[in-house]
N, C-alpha and C positions, 0 to 999 in steps of 0.2 A: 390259403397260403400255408404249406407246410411248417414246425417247427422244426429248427434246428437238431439233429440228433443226440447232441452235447449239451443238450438244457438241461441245467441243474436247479432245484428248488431254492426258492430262498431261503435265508436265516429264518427259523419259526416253523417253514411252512411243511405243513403235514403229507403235501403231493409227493409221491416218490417217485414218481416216473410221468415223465412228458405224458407219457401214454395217458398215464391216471387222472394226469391235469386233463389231457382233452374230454375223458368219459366225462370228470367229473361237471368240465365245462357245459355239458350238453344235457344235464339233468334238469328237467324244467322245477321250475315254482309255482307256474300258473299254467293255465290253460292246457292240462293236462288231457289224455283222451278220456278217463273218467267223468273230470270238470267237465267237458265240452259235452259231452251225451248226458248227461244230469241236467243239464243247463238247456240247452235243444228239449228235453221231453217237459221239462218248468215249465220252458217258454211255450211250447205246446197247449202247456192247460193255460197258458194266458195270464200269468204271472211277470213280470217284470221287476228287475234286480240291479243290484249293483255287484260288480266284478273284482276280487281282488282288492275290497274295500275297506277301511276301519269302519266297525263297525263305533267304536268312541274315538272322540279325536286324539282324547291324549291317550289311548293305548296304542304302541309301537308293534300291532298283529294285525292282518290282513285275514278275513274271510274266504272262501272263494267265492260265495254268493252272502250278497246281505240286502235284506228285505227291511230298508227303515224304519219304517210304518209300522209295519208288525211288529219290529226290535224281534227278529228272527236270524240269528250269524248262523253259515253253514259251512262245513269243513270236511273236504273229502280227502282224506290221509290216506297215505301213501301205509303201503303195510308195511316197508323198508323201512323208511324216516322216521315213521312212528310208533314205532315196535308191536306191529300188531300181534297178539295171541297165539293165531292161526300161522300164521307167513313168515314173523322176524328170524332170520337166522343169521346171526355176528356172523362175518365175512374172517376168512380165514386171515388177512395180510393187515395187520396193525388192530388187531381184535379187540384191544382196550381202546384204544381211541375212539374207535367208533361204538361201542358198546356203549360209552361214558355220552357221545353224541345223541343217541338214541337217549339214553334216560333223560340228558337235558332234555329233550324236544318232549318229551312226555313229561316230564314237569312243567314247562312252559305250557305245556297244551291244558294242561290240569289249571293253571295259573289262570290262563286266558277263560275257562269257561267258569271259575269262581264269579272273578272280576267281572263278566260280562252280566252272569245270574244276577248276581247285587246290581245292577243298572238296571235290572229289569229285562233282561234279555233273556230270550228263548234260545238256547245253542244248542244244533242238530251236528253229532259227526258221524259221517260213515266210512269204512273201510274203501278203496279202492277195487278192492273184488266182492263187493258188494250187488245183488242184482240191482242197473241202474231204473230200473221201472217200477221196482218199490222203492229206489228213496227218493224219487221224482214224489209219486205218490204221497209220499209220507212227508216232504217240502210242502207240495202242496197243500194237503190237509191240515199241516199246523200251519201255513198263513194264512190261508181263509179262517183258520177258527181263532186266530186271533186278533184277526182282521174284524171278527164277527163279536169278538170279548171288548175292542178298544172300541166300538161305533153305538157297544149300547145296549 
């Protein structure tokens, strides 16, 4: 169903155009095409996970993969969202807003993999233009060895 061509945002809201609202609508969170071939080459070596999960109940951030057992969280970031090194470049139209977006989200991600350490969890992130076949690899290799640290 098309939108009206006369949408206006609301009070607050940072979308400035119909248009921007629909991009923005259609940006995933999960089950990205990185997630999904990270996850495929896992499940591959015979691993099995949870999707999209809290890795602690009362923290308010989801994983994309998390290996219980092991207390293993894994998070494949987006180079946009989360300011990668390599990739980020602030978007020419409302530069500070999303600039300030970008820092939250890398604080929060700094936040999450503190809070996670202290519980005892092992937290893996990779970039999104990452080769997905070594961080399949390198998932791998740190749940079995810590699969191999908690049995003994």
């Amino acid at each position: 169903m098309p939108e009206p061509t006369d949408w206006t945002p609301p009070n607050g809201s940072w979308a400035s155009s119909a248009a921007r609202r629909r991009n923005m609508q259609a940006i995933r969170s999960r089950d990205t095409q990185p997630e999904r071939l990270i996850r495929r080459l896992v499940h591959a070596n015979g691993l099995r996970y949870r999707v999209a999960a809290r890795p602690l109940p009362d923290l308010r951030r989801t994983a994309d993969l998390v290996f219980r057992p092991a207390k293993v969280a894994v998070f494949i970031d987006g180079c946009y969202w989360h300011g990668c090194p390599e990739h980020y470049v602030a978007p020419k139209t409302n530069p500070g807003y999303w600039s300030d977006k970008v820092a939250r989200n890398m604080a929060r991600d700094r936040d999450t993999d503190k809070r996670l350490a202290e519980a005892g969890w092992l937290v893996l992130r990779f970039w999104e233009h990452q080769d997905s076949d070594a961080c399949a690899l390198t998932i791998v290799g740190a749940v079995r060895e810590r699969r191999r640290d908690l049995s003994g």
